[in-house]
Structures are given as C-alpha cells and as structure tokens.
The first five atom37 places (N, CA, C, CB, O) and aatype in JSON, in Angstrom:
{
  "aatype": [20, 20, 20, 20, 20, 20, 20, 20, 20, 20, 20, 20, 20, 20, 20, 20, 20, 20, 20, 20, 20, 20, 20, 20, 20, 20, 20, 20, 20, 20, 20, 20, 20, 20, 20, 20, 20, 20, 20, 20, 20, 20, 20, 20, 20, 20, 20, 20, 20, 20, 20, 20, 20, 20, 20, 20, 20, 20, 20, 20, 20, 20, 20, 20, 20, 20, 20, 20, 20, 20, 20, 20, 20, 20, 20, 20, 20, 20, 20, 20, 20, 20, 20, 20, 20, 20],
  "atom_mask": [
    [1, 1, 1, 1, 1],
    [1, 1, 1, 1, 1],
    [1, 1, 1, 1, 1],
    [1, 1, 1, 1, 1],
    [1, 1, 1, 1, 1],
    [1, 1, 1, 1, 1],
    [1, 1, 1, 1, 1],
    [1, 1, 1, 1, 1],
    [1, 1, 1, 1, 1],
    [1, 1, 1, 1, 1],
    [1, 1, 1, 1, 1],
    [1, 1, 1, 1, 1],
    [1, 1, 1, 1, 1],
    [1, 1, 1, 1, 1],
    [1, 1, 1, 1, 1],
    [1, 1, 1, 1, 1],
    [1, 1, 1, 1, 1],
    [1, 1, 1, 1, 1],
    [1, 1, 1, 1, 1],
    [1, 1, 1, 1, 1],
    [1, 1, 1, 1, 1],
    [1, 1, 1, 1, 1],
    [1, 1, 1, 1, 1],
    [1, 1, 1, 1, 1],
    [1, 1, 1, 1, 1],
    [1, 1, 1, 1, 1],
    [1, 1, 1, 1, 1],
    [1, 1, 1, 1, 1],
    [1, 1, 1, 1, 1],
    [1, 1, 1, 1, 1],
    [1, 1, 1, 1, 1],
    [1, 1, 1, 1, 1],
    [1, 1, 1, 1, 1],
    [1, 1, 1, 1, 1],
    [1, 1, 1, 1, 1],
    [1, 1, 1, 1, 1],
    [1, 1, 1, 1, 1],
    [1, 1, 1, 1, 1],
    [1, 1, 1, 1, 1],
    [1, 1, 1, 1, 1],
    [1, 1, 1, 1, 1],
    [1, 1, 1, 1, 1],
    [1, 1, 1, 1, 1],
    [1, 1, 1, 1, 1],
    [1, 1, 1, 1, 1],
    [1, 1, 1, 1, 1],
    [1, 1, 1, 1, 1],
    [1, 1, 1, 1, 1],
    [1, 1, 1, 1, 1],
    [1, 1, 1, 1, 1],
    [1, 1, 1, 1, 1],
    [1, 1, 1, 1, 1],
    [1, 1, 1, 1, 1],
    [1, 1, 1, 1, 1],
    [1, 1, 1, 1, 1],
    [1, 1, 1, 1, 1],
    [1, 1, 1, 1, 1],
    [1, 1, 1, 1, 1],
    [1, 1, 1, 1, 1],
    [1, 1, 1, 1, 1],
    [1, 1, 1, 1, 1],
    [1, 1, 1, 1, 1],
    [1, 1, 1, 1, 1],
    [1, 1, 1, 1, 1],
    [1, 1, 1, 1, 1],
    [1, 1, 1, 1, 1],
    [1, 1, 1, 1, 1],
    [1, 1, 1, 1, 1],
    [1, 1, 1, 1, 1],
    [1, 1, 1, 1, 1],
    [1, 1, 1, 1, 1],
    [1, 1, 1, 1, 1],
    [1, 1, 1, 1, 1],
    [1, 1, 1, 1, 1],
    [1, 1, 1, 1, 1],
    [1, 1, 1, 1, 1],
    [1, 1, 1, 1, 1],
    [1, 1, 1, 1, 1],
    [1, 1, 1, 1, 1],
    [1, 1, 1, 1, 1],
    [1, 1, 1, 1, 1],
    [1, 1, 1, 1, 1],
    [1, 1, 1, 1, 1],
    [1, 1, 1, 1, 1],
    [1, 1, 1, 1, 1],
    [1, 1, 1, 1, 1]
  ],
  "atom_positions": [
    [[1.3, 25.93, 18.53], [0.66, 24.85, 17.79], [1.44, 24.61, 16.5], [-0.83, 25.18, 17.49], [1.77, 25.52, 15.74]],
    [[1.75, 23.2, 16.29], [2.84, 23.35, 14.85], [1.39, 23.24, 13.66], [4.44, 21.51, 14.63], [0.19, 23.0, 13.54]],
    [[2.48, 23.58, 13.08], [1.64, 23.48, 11.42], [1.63, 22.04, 10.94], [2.55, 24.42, 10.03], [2.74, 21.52, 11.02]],
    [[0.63, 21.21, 10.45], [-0.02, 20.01, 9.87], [-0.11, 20.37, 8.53], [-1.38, 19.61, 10.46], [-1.01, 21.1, 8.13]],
    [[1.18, 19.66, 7.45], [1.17, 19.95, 6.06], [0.38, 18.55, 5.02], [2.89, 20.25, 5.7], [0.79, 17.54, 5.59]],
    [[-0.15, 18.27, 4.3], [-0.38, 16.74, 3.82], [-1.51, 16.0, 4.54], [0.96, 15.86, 4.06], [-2.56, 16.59, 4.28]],
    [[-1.69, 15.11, 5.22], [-2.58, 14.37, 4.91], [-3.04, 14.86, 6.03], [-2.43, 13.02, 4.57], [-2.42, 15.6, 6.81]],
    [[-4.56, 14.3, 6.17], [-5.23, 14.89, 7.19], [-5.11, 13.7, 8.5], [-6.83, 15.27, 6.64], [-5.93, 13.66, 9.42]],
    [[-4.1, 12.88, 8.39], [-4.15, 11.67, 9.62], [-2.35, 11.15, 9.36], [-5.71, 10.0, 9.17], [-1.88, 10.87, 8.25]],
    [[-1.5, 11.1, 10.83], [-0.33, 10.77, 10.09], [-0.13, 9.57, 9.37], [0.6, 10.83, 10.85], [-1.03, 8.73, 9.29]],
    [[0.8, 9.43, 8.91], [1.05, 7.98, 8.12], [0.91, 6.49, 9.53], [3.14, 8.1, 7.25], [0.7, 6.79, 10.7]],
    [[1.06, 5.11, 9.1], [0.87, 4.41, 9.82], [-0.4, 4.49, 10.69], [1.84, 4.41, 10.28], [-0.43, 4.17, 11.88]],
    [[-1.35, 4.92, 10.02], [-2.7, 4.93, 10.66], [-3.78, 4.42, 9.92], [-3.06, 6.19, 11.02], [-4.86, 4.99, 10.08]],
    [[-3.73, 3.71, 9.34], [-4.73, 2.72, 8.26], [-6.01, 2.55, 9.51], [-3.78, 0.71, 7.61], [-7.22, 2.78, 9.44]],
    [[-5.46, 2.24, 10.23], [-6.59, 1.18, 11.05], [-7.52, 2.12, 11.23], [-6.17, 0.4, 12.6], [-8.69, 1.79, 11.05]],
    [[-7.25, 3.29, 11.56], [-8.25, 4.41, 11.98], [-9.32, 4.99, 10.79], [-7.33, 5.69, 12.52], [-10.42, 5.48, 11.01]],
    [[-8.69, 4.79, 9.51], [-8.92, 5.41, 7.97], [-9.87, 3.97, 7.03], [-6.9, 5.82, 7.07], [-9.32, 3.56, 6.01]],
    [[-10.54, 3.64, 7.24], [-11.12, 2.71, 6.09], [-11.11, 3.4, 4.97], [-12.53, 2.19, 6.27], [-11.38, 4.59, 5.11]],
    [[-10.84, 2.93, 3.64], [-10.61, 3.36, 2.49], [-12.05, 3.62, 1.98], [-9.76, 2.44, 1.72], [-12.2, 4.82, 1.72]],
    [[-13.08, 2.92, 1.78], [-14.25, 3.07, 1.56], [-14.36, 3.17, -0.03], [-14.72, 4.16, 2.35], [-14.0, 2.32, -0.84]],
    [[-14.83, 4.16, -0.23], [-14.97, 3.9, -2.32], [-14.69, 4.63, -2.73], [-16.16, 3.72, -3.26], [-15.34, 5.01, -3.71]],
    [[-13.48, 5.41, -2.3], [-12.68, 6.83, -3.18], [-11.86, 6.31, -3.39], [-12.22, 8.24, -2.65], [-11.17, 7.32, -3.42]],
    [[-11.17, 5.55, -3.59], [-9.61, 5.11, -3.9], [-9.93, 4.6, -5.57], [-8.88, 3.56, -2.63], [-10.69, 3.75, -6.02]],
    [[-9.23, 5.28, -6.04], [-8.99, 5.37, -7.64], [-7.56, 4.6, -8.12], [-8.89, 7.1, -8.13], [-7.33, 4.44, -9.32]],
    [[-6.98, 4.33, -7.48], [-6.18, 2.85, -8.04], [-5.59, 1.93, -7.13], [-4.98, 3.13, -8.94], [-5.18, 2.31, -6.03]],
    [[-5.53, 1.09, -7.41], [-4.75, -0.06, -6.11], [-3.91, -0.72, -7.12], [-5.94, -1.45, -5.08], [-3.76, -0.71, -8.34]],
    [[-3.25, -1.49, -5.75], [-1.58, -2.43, -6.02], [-2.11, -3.91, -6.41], [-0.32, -2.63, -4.22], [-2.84, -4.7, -5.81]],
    [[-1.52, -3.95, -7.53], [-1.92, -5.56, -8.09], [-0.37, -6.2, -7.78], [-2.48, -5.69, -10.17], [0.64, -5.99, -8.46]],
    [[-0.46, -7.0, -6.63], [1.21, -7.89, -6.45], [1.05, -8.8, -7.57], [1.56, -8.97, -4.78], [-0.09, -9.0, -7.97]],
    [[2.08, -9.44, -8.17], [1.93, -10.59, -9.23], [2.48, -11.89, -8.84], [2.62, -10.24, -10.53], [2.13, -13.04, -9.11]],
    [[3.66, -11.29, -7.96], [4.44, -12.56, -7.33], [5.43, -13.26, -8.14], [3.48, -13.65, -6.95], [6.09, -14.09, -7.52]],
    [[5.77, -13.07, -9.73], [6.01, -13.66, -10.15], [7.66, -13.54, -10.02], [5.27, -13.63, -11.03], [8.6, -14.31, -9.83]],
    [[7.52, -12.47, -10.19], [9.3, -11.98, -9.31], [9.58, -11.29, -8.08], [10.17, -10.95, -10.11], [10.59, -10.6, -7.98]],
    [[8.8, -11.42, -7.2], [8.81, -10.78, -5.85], [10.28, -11.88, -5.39], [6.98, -10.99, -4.78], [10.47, -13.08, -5.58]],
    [[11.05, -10.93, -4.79], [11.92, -11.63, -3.89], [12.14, -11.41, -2.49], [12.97, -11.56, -4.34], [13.15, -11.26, -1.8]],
    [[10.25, -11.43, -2.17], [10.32, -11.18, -0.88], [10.81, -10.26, 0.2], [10.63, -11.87, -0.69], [10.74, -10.29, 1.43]],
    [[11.44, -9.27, -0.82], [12.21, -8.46, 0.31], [11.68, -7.46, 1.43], [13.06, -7.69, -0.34], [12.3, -6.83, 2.29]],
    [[10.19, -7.52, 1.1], [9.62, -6.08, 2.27], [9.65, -4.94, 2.53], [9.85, -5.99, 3.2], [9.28, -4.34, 3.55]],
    [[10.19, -4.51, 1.44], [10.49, -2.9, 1.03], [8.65, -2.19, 1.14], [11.39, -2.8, -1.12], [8.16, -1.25, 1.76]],
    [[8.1, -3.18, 0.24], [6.45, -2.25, 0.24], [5.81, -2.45, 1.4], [5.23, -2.73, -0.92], [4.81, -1.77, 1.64]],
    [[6.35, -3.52, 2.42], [5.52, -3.4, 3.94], [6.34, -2.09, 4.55], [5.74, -5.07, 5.17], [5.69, -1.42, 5.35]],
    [[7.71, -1.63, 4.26], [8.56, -0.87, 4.84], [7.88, 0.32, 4.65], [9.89, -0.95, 4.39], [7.45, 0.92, 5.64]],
    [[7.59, 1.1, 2.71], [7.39, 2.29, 2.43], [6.0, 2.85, 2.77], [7.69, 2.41, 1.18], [5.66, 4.03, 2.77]],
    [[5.22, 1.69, 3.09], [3.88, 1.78, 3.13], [3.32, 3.02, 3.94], [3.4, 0.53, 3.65], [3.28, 2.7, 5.13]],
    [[2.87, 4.33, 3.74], [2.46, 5.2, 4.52], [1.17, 4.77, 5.68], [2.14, 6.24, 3.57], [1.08, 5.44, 6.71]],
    [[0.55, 4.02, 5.51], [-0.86, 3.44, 5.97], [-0.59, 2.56, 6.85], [-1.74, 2.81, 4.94], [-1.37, 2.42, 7.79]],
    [[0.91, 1.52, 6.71], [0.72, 0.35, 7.51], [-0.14, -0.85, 6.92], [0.12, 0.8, 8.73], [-0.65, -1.62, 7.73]],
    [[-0.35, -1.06, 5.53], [-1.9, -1.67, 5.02], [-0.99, -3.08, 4.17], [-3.15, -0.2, 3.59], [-1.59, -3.96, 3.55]],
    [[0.05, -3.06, 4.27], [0.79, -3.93, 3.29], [1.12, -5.32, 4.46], [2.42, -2.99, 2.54], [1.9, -5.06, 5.37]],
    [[0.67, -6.4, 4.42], [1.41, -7.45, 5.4], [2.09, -8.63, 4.91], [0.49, -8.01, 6.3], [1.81, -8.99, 3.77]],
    [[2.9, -9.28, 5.53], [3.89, -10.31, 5.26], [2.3, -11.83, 5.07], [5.43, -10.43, 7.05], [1.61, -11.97, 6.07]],
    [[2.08, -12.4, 4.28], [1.47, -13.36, 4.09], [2.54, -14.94, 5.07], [1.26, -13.3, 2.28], [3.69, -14.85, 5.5]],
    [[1.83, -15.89, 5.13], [2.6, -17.16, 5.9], [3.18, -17.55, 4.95], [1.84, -18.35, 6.6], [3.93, -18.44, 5.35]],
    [[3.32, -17.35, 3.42], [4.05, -18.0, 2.92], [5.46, -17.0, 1.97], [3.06, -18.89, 2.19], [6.14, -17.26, 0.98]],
    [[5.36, -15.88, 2.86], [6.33, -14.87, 2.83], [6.33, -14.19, 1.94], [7.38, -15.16, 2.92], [7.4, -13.61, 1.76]],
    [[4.93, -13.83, 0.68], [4.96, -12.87, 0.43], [4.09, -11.69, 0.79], [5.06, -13.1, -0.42], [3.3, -12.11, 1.64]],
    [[3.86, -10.37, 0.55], [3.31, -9.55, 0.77], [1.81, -9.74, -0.05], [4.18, -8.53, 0.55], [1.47, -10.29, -1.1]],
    [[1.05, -8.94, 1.07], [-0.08, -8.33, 0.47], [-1.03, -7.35, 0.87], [-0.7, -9.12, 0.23], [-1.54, -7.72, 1.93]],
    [[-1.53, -6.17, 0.46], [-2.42, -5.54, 0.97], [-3.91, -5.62, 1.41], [-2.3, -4.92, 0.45], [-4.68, -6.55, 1.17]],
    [[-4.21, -4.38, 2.15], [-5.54, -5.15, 2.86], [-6.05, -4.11, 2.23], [-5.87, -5.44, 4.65], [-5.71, -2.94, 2.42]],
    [[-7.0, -4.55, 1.34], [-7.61, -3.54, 0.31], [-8.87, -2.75, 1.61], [-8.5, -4.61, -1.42], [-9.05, -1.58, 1.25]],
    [[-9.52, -2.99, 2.61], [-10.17, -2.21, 3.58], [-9.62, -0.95, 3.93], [-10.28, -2.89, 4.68], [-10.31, -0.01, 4.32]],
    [[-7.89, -0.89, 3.75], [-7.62, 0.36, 4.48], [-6.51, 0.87, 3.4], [-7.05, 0.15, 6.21], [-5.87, 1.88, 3.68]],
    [[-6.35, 0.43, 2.6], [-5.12, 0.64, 1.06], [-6.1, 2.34, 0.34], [-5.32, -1.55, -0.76], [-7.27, 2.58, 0.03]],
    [[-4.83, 3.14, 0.36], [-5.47, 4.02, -0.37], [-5.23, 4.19, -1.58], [-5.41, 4.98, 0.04], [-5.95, 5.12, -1.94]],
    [[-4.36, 3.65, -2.79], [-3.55, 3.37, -3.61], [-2.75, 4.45, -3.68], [-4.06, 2.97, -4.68], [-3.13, 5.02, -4.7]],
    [[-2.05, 4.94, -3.3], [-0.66, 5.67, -3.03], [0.2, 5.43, -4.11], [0.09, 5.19, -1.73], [0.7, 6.29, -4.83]],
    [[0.33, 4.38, -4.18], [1.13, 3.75, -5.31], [2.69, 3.56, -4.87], [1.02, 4.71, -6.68], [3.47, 2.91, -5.57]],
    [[3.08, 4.17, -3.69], [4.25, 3.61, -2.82], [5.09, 2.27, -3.3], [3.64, 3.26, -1.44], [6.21, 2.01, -3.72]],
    [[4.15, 1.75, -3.05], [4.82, 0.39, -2.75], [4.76, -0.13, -4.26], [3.94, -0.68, -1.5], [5.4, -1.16, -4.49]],
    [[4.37, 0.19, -4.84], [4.93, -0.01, -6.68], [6.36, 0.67, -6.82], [3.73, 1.01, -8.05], [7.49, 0.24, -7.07]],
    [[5.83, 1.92, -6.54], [6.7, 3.03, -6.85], [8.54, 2.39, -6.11], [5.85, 4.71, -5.91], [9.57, 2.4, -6.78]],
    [[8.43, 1.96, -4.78], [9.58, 0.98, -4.58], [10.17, -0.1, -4.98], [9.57, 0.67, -3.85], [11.31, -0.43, -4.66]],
    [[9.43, -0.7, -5.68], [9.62, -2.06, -5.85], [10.35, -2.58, -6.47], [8.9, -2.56, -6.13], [10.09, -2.78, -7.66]],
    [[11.7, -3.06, -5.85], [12.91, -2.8, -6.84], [12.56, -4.35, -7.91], [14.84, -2.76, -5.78], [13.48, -4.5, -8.72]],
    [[11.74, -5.16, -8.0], [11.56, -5.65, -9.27], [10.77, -5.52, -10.02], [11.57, -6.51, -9.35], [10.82, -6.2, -11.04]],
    [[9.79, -4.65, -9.83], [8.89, -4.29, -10.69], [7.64, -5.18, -10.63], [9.49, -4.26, -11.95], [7.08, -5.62, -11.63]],
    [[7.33, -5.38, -9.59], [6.1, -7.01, -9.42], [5.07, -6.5, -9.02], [6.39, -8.41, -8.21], [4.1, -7.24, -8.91]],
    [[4.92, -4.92, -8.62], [3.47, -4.58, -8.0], [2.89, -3.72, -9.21], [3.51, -3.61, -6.38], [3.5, -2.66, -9.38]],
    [[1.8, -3.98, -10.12], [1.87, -2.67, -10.44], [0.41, -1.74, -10.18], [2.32, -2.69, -11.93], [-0.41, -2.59, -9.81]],
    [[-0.18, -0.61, -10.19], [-1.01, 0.24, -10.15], [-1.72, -0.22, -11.29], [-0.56, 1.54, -10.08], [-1.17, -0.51, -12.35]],
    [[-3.33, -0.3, -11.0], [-4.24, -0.42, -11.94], [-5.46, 0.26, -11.55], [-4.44, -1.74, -12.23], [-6.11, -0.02, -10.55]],
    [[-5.73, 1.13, -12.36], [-7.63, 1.84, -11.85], [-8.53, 1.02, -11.35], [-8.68, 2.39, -13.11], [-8.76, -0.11, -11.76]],
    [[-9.02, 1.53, -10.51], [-10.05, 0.18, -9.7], [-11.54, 0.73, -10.09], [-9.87, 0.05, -7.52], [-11.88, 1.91, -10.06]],
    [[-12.39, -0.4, -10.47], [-13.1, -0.78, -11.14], [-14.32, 0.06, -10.27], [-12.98, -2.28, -11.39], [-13.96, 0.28, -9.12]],
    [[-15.9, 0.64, -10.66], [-16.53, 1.04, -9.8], [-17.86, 0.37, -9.89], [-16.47, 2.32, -9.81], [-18.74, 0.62, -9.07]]
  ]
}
C-alpha cells in the first residue's frame, strides 16, 4: 500500500470537494492586466479556475479552496488573495 502524504483527495478533484465555509481566503482576478495567459487554470490544484467566453479566467468559488496558487503564479500580478468575509 503506498503512503498518501498532503491532502486528503488528489489534486484535480474539485468536483468531488465542495468548499463549503472553511476557506479563509480566495482569489480576487482584477483583469486589469491579465494577459490571458492560463497559467492559474494550469497551476490550479482543484481544477476550479476556468477560461470565461471572453478569454479571461475565473474561479468557481463552490469548489476554490484559496490555495493561493494561482496568485502565487501569476506572472502579472492581477490575482490577488483576500480574507473572505464570514
């Protein structure tokens, strides 16, 4: 049996995980310098980040755990982490 280090569900499994009301910060996109590139749909451990129709990103706050990933990549600096409100 291998050893299971970290999370209790692998990554890319949002759908299975609803976030519910423990998540203590989420991703505020701003857009204002996004250049679209898809790096935070890429790093996303959850799968929770999607391409919008008008090509930018956004998360689906139902299954977002705030990780902070996809800030933490963001090579322009357009997402940032903010405490979520209770």
């Amino acid at each position: 049996m291998a050893l299971r280090v970290g999370c209790a569900a692998p990554p890319g499994r949002a759908h299975d995980n609803r976030t519910g009301s423990w998540r203590v910060f989420k991703p505020v996109f701003k857009y204002e310098k996004c250049v679209k590139c898809g790096l935070c749909e890429v790093v996303c451990p959850e799968g929770c980040v999607y391409e919008r129709e008008d090509g930018f990103y956004e998360p689906d706050f139902d299954y977002c755990k705030g990780c902070g990933l996809c800030a933490e990549e963001c090579p322009v600096d357009d997402i940032e982490m903010v405490q979520e409100e209770k």
